[in-house]
DSSP file (Angstrom, degrees, kcal/mol; ACC not computed):
  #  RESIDUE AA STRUCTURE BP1 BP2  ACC     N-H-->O    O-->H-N    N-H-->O    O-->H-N    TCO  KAPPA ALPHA  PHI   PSI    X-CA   Y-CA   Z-CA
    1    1 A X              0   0    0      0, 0.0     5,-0.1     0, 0.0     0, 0.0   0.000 360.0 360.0 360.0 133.4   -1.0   10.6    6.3
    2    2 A X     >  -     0   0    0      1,-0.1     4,-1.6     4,-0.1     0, 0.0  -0.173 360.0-126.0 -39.2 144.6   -0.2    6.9    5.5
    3    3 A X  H  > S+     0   0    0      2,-0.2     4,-4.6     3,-0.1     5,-0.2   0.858 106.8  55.9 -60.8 -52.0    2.6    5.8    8.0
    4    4 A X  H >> S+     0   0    0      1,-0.2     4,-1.9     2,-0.2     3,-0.7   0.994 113.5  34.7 -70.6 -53.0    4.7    4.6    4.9
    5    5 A X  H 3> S+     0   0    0      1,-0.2     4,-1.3     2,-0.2    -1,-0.2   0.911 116.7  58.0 -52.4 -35.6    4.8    7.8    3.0
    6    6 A X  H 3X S+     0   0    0     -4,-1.6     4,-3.1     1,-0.3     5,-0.2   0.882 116.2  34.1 -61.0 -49.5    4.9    9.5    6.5
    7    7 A X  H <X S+     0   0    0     -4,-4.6     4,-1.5    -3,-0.7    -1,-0.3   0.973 117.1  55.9 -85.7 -33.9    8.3    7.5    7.4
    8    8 A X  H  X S+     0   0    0     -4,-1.9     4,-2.2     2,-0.2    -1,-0.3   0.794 109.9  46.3 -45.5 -35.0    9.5    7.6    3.6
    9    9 A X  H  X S+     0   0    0     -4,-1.3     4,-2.6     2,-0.3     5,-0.4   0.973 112.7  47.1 -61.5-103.5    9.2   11.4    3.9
   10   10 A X  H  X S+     0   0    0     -4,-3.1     4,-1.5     2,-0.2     5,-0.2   0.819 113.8  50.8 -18.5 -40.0   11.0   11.6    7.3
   11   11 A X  H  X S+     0   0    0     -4,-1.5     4,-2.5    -5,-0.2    -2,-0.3   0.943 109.0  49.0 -88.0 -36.1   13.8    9.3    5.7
   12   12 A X  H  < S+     0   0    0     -4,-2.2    -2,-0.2     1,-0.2    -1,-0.2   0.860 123.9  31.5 -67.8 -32.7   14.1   11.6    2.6
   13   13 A X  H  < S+     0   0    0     -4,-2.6    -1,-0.2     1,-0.1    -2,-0.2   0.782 137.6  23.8 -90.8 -24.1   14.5   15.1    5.0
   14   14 A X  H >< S+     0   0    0     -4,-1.5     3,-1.9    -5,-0.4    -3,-0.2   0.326  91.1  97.6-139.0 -16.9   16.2   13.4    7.9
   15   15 A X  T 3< S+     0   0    0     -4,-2.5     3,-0.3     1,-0.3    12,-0.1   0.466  76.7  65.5 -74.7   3.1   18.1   10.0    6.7
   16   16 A X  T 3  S+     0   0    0      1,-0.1    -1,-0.3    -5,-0.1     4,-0.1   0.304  91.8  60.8-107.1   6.9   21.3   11.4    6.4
   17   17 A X  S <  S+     0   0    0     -3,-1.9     2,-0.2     2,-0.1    -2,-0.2   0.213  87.6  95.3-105.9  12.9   21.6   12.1   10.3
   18   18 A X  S    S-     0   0    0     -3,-0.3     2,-0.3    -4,-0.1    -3,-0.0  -0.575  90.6-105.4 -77.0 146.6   21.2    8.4   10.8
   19   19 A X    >>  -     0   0    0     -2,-0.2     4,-1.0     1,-0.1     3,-0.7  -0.785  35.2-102.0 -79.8 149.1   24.5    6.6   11.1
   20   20 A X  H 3> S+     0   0    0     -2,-0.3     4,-1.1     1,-0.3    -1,-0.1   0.400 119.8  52.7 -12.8 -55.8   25.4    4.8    8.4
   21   21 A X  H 3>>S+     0   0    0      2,-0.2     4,-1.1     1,-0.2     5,-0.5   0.816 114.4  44.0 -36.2 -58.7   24.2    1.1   10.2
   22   22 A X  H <>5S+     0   0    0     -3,-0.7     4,-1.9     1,-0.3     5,-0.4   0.884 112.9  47.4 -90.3 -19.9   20.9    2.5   11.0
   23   23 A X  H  X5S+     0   0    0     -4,-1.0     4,-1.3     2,-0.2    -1,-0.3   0.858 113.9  54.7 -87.6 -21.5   20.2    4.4    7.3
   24   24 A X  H  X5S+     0   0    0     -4,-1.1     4,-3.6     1,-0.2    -2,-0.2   0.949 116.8  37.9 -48.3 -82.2   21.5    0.6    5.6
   25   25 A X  H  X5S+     0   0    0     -4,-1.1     4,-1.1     3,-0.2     3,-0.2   0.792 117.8  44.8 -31.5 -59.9   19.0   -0.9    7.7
   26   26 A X  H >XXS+     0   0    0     -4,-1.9     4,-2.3    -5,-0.5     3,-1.1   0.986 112.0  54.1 -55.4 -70.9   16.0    1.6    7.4
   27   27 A X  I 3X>S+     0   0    0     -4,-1.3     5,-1.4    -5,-0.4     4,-1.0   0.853 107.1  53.5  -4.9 -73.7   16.6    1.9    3.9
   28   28 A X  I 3X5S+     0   0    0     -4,-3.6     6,-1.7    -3,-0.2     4,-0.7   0.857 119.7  29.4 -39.6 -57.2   16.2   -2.1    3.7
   29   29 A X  I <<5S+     0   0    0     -4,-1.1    -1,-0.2    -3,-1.1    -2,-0.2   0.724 128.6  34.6-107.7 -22.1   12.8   -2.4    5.5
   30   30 A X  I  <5S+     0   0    0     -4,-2.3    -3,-0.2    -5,-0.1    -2,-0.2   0.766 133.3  20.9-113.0 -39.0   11.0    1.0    4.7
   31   31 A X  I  <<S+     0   0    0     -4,-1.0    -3,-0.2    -5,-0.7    -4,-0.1   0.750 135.2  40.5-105.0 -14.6   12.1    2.0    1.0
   32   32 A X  S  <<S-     0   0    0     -5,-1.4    -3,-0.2    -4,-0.7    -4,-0.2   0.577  98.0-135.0 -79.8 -39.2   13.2   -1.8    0.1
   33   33 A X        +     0   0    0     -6,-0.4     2,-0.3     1,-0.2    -4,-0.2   0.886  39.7 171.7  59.2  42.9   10.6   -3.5    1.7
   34   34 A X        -     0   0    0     -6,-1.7    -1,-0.2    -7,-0.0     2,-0.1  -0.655  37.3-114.0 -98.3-179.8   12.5   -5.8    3.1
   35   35 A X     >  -     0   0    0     -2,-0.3     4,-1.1     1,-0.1     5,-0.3  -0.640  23.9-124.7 -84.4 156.0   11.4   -8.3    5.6
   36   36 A X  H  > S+     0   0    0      1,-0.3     4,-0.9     2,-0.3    -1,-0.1   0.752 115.7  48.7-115.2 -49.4   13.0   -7.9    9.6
   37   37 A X  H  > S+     0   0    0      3,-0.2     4,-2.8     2,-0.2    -1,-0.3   0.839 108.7  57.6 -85.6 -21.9   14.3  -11.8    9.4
   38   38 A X  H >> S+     0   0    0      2,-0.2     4,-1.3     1,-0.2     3,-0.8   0.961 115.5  31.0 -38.2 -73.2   15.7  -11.0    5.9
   39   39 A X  H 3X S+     0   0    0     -4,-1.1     4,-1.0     1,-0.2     6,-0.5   0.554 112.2  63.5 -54.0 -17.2   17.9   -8.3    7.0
   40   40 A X  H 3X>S+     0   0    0     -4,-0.9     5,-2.3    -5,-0.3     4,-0.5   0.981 109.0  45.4 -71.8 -44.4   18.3  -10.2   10.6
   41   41 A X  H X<5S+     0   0    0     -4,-2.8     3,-5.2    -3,-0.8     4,-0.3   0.936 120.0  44.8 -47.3 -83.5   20.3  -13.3    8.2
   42   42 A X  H 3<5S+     0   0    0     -4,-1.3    -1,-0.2     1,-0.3    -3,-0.1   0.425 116.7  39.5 -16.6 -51.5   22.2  -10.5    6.3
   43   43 A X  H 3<5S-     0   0    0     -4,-1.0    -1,-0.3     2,-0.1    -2,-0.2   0.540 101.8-125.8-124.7 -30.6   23.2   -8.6    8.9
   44   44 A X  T <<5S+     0   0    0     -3,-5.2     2,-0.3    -4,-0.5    -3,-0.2   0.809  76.4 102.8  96.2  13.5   24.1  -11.4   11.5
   45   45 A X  S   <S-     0   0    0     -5,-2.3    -1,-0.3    -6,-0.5    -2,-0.1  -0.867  75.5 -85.2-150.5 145.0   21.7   -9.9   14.3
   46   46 A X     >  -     0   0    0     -2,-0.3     4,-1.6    -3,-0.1     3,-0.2  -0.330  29.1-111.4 -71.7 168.1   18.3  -11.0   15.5
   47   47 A X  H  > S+     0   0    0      1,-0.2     4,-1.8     2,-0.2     5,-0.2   0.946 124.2  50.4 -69.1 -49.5   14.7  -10.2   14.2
   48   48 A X  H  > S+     0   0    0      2,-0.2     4,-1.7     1,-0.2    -1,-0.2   0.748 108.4  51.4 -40.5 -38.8   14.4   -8.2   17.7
   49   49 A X  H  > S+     0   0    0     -3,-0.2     4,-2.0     2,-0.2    -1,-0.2   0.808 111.4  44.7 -60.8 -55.0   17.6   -6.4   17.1
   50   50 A X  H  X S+     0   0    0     -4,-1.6     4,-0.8     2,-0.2    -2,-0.2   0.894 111.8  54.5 -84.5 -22.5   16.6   -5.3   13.9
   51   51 A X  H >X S+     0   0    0     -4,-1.8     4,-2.0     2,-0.2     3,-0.9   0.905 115.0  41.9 -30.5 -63.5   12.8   -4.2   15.3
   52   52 A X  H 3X S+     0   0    0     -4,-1.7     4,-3.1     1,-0.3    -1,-0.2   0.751 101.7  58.7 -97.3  -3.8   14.1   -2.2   17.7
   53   53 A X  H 3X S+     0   0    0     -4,-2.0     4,-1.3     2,-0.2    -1,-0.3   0.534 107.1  53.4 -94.7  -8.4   16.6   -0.7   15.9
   54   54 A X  H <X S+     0   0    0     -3,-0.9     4,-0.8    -4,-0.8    -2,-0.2   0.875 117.1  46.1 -63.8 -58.0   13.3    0.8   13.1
   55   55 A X  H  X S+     0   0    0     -4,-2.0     4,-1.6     1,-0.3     3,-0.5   0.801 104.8  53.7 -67.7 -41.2   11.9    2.0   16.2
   56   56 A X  H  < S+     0   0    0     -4,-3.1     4,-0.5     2,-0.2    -1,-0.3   0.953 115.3  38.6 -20.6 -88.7   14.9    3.3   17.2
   57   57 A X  H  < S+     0   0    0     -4,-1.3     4,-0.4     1,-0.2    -2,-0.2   0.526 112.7  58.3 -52.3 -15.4   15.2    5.4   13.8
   58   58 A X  H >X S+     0   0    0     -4,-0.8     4,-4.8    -3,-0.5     3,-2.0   0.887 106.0  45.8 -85.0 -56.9   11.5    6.3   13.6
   59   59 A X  H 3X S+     0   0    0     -4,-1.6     4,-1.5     1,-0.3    -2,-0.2   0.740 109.6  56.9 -49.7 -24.1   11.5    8.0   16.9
   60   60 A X  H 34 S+     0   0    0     -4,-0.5    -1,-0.3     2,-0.1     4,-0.2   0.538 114.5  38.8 -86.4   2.2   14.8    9.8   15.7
   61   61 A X  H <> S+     0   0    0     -3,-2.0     4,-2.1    -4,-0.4     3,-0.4   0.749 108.9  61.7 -88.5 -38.8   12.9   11.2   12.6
   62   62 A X  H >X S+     0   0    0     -4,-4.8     3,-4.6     1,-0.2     4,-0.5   0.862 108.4  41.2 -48.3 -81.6   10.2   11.7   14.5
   63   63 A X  H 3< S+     0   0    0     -4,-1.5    -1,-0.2     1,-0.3    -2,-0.2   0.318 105.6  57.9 -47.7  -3.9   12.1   14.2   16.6
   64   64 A X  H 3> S+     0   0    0     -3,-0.4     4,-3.6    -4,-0.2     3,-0.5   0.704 112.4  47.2 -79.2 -13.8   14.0   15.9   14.2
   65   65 A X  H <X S+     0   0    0     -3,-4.6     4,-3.3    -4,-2.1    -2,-0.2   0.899 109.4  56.6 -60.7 -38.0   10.3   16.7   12.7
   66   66 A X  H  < S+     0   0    0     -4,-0.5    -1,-0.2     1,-0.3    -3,-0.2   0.419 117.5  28.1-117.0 -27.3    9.3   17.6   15.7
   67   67 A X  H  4 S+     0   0    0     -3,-0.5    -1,-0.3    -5,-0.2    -2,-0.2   0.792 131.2  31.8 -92.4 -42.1   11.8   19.9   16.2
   68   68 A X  H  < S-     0   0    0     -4,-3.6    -2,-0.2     0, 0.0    -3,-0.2   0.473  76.9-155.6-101.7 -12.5   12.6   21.2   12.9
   69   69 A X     X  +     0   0    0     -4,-3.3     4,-1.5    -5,-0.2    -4,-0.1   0.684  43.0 144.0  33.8  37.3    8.9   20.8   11.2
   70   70 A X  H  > S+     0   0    0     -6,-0.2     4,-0.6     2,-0.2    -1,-0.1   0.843  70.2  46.3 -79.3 -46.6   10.8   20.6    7.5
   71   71 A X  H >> S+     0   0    0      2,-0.2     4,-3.7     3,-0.1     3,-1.4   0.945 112.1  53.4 -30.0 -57.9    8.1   17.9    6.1
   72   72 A X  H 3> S+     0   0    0      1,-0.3     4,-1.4     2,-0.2    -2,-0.2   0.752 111.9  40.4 -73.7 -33.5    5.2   19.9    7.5
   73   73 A X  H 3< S+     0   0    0     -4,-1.5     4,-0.4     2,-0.2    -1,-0.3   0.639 115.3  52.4-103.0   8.9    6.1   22.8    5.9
   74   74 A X  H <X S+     0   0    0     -3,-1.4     4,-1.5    -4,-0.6     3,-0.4   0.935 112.2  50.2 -60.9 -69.3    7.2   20.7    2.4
   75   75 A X  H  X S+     0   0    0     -4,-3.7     4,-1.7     1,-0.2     3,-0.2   0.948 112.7  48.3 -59.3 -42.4    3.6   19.1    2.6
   76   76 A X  H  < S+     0   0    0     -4,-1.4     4,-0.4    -5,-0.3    -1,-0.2   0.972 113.1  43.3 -53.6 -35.8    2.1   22.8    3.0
   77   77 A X  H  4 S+     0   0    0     -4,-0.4    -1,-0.2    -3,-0.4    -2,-0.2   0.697 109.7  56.8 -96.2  -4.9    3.9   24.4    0.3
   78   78 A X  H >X S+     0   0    0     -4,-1.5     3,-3.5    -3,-0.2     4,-2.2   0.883 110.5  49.0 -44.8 -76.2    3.2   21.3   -2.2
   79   79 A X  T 3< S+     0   0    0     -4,-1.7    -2,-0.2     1,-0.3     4,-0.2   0.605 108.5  49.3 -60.3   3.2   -0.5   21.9   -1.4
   80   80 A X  T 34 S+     0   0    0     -4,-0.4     4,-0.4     2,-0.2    -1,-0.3  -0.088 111.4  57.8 -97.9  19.9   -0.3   26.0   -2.1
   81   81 A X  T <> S+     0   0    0     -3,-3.5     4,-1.5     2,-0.1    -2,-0.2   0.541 102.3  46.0-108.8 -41.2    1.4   24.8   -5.2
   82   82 A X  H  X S+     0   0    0     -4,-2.2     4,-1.0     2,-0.2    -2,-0.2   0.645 109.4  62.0 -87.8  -1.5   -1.4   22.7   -6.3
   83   83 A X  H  > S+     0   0    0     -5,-0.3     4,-3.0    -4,-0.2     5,-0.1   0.872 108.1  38.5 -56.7 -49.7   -3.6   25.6   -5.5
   84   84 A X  H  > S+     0   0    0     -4,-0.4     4,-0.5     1,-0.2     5,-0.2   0.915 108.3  66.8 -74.9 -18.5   -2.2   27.8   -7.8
   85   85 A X  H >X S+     0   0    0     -4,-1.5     4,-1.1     1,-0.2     3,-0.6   0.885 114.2  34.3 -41.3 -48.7   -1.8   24.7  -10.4
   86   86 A X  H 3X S+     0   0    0     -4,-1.0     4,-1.8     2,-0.2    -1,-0.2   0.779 109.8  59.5 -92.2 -30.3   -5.6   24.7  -10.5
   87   87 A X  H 3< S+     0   0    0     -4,-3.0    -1,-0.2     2,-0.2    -2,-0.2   0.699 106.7  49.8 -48.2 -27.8   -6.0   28.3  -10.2
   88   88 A X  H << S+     0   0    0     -3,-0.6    -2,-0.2    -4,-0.5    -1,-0.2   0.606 114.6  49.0 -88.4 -36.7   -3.8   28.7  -13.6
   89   89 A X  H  < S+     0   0    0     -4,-1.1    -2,-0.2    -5,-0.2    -3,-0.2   0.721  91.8  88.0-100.1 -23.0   -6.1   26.0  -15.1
   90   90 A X     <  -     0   0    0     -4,-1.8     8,-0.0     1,-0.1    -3,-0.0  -0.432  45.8-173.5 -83.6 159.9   -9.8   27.3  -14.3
   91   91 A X        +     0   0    0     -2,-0.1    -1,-0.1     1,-0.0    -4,-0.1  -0.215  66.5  80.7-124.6  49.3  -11.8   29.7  -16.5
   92   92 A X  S    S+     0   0    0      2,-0.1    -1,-0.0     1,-0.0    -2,-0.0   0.791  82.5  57.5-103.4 -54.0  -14.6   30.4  -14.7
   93   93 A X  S    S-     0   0    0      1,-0.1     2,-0.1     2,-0.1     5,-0.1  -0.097  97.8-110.1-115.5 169.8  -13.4   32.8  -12.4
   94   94 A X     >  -     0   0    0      1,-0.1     4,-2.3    -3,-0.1     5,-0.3  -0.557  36.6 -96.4-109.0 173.8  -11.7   36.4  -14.7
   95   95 A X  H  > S+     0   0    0      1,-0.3     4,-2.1     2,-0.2     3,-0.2   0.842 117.2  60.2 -40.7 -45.8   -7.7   37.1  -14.8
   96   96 A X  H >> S+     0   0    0      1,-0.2     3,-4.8     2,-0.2     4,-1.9   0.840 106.1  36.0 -63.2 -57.5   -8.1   39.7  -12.0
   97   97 A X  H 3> S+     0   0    0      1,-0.4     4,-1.5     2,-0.3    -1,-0.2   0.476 117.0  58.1-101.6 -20.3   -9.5   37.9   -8.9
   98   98 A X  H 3< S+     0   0    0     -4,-2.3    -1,-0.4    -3,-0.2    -2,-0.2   0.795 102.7  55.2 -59.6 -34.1   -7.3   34.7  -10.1
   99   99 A X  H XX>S+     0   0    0     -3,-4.8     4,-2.7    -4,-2.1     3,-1.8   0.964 107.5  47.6 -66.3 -46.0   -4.2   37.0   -9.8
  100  100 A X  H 3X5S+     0   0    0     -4,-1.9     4,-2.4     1,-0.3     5,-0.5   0.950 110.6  49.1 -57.4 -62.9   -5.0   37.9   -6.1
  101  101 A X  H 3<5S+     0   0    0     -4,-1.5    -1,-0.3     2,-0.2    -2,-0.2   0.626 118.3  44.1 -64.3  -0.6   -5.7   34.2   -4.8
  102  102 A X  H X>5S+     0   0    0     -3,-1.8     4,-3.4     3,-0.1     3,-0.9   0.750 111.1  48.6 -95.2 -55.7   -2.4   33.4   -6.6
  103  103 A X  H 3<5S+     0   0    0     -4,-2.7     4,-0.4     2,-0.2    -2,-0.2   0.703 115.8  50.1 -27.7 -31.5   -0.7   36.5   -5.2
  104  104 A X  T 3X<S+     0   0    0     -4,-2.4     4,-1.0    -5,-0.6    -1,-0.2   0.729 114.2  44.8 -75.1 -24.1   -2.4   35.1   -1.6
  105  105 A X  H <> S+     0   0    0     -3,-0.9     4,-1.6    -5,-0.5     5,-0.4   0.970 109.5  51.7 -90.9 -74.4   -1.0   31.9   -2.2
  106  106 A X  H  < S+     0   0    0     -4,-3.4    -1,-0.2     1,-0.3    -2,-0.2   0.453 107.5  49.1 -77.1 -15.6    2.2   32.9   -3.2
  107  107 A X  H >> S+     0   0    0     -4,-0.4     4,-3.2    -5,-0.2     3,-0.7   0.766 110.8  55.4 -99.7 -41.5    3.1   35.3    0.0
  108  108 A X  H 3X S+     0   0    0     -4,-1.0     4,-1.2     1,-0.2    -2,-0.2   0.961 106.1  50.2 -53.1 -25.9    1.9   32.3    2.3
  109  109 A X  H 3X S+     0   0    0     -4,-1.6     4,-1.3     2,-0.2    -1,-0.2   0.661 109.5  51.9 -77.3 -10.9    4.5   30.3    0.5
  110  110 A X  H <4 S+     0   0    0     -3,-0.7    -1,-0.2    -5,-0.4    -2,-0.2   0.686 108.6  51.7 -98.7 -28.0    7.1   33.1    1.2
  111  111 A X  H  < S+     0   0    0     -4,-3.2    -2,-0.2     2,-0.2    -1,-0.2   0.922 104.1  53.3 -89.3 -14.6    6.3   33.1    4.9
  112  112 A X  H  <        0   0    0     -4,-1.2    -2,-0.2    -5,-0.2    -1,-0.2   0.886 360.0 360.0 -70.9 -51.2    6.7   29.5    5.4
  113  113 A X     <        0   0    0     -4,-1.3    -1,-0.2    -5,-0.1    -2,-0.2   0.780 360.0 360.0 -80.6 360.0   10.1   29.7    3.9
């Protein structure tokens, strides 16, 4: 997975267990796009400061993933979701044998949650 959706992703499950400081910032550079000496003027703090203080916050999203695997099992149950999307849309295959692979689908999505 691309790095930016990866850390957008992370920011969306996990950015509210940032302090306040460190979701301004993150916010700013990953979902703003702003540049690290923009927010370094703003903020009153060096381009280093503000560097380490993204690394900082990726490495504490990483480890709430890491622990809590709440993306991984978003991204799984998005993709069983577009299975059954496209499962609902062919006609080749007849009603019954569609129902079971949705019925398949749909109890893996019940064991993940």
């Amino acid at each position: 997975m691309e790095r930016f959706v990866e850390q957008t992703l992370l920011y969306d499950f996990y950015g509210e267990l940032l302090t306040e400081h460190q979701r301004r910032i993150y916010e700013e550079v990953v979902c703003d796009d702003f540049s690290i000496s923009e927010i370094a003027r703003d903020e009153g703090i060096s381009r280093q400061g503000v560097h380490d203080l993204i690394k900082r916050c990726n490495k504490i999203l990483d480890d709430y993933e890491s622990r809590l695997h709440l993306v991984e099992r978003f991204l799984k149950i998005r993709e069983y979701i577009k299975q059954i999307d496209t499962l609902t849309k062919d006609d080749a295959e007849d009603g019954e044998i569609r129902m079971k692979k949705i019925s398949s689908i749909a109890s893996e999505i019940l064991e993940e949650l």
